[in-house]
C-alpha positions as CSV (number, residue, x, y, z in Angstrom):
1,X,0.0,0.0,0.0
2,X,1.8,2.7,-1.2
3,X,0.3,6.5,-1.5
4,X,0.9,9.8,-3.3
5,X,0.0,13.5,-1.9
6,X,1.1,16.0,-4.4
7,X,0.8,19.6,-3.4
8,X,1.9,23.1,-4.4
9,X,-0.9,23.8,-7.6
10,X,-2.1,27.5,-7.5
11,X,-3.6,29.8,-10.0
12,X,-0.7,32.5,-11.2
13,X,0.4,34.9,-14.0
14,X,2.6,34.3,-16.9
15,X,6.0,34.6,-15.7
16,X,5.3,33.6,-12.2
17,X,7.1,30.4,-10.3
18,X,5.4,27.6,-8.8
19,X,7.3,24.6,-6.5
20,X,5.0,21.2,-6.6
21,X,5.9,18.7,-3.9
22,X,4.9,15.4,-3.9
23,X,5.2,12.6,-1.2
24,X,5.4,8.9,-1.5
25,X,4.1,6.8,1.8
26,X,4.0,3.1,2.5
27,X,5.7,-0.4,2.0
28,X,8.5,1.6,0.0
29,X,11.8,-0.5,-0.2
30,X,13.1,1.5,-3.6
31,X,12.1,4.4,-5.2
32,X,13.0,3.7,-9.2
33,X,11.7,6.3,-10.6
34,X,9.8,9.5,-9.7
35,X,8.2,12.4,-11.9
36,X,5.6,14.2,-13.5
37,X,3.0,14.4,-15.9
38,X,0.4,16.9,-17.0
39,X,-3.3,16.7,-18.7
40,X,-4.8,19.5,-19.8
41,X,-9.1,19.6,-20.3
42,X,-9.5,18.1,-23.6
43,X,-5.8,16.5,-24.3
44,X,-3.6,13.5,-23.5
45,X,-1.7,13.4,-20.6
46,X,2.2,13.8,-20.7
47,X,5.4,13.2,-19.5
48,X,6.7,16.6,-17.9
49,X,9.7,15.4,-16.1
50,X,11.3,12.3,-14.5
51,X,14.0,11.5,-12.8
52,X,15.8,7.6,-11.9
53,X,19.5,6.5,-11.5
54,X,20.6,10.0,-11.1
55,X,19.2,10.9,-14.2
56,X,16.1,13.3,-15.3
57,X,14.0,13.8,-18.5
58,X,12.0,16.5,-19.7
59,X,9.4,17.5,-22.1
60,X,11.1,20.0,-24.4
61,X,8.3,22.3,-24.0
62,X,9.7,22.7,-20.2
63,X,13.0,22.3,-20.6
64,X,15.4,25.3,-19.4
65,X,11.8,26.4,-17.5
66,X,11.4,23.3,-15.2
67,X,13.7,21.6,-13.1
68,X,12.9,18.2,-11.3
69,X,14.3,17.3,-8.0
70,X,14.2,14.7,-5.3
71,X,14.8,13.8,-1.5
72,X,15.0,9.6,-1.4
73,X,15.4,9.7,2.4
74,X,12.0,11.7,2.0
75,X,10.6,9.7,-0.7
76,X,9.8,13.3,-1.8
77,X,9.7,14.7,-5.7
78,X,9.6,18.1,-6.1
79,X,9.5,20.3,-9.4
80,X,10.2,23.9,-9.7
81,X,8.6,25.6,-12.2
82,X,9.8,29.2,-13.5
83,X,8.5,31.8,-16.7
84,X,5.3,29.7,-16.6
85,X,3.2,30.0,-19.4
86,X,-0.5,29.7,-20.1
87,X,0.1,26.5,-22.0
88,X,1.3,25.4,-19.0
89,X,-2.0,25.3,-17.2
90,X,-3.4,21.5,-16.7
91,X,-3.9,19.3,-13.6
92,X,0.0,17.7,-12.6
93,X,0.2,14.1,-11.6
94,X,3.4,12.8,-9.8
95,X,4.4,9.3,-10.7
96,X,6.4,7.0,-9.0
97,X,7.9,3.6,-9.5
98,X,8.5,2.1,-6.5
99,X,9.9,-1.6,-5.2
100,X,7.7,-2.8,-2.3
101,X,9.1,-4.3,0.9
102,X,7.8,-7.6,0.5
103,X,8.7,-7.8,-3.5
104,X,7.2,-6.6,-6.6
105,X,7.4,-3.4,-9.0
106,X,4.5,-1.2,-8.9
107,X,3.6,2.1,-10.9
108,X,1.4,4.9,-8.7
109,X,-0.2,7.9,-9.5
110,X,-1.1,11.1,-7.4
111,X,-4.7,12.7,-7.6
112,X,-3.1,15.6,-9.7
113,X,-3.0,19.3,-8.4
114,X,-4.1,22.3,-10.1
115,X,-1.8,24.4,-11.8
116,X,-3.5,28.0,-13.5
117,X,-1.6,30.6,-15.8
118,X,-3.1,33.5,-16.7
119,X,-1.9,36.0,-19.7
């Protein structure tokens, strides 16, 4: 049993910064993998940023904007966002591929938070 609370959505202005935090609780033996997606009203939901092995992704629509960071002892993804833009609005998942204390791989998803950018 392994859950997700994201937090740090917020309706801003073009240009403004947001930090989302999200935090991973349970039968956690390994975090794998941790990131982001997005879904705007009306279209699919994507990859915004990852990060595993010491390595991160991004969506080159974010890239040089967003930065994704984590705390492992935490079990804690974070990702800054900066110069947000109105294309940036959607509801933000975080993701996480975890190793369970009693064996298995599992994929989980947050309930999403709210991020708004007005012109």
């Amino acid at each position: 049993q392994v859950q997700l609370v994201e937090s740090g959505g917020a309706l801003v202005q073009a240009g403004d910064s947001l930090r989302l935090s999200c935090v991973a609780s349970g039968s956690i033996f390994s975090i794998n993998a941790m990131g982001w997606h997005r879904q705007a009203p009306g279209k699919q939901r994507e990859l915004v940023a990852i990060t595993w092995g010491g390595r991160t992704n991004y969506a080159d629509s974010v890239k040089g904007r967003f930065t994704i960071s984590s705390e492992n002892a935490k079990n804690t993804v974070y990702l800054q966002m900066n110069s947000l833009k109105p294309e940036d609005t959607a509801v933000y998942y975080c993701y996480l591929d975890a190793s369970l204390r009693l064996g298995g791989r599992r994929d989980y998803w947050g309930q999403g938070t709210q991020v708004t950018v007005s012109s």
